[in-house]
C-alpha positions, 0 to 999 in steps of 0.5 A, a space after each residue: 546490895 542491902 535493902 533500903 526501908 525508905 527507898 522502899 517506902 518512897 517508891 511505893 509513894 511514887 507509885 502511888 502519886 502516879 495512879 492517883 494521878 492517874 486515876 486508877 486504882 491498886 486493881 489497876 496495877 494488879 493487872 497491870 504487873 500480873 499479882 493479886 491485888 493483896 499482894 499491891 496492897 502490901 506493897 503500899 502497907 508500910 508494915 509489909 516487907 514486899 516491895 515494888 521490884 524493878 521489873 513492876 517498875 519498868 512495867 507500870 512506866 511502860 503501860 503508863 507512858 511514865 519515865 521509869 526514873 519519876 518512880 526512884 528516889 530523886 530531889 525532884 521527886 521527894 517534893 512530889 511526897 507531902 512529908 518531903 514537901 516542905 524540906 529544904 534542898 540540904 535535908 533533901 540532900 541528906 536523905 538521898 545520901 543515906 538512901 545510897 549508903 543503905 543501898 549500899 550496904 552501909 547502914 542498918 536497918 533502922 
């Protein structure tokens, strides 16, 4: 399986939309999942190669009572992210397939 840049950066942002929801803070997750705060706050640096692994994401939907499917890439989701807000269900759509195909293995890194 290849890595995916904006699967990535989606998952952190869903994270993210969770906590603030929350209203907790990134040293809230860092206790949670057991790693440094730094190390959280890499993982919502989009200059970062760190990523939320399965495992955190499992344990954060479990501590916070969360399906773990509200933190992974779906149409339903990126309405929940500002910059995907506004887009059609098409773009949506479009998004999501490349996603898949980055996952895959199918594209670059762009």
């Amino acid at each position: 399986m290849s890595r995916s840049i904006e699967f990535d950066k989606i998952t952190a942002e869903l994270v993210d939309i969770q906590l603030r929801d929350k209203g907790l803070k990134l040293s809230d997750i860092s206790m949670i999942l057991g790693i440094r705060e730094d190390h959280v706050r890499k993982i919502n640096s989009a200059s970062s190669d760190k990523r939320y692994t399965l495992e955190h994401l499992y344990l954060l939907s479990k501590k916070w009572n969360t399906p773990l499917e509200s933190f992974l890439p779906s149409d339903q989701n990126l309405s929940k992210i500002n910059r995907y807000s506004k887009i059609d269900d098409e773009q949506k759509k479009i998004i999501l397939d490349k996603i898949e195909s980055q996952l895959r293995g199918d594209y670059k890194h762009e």
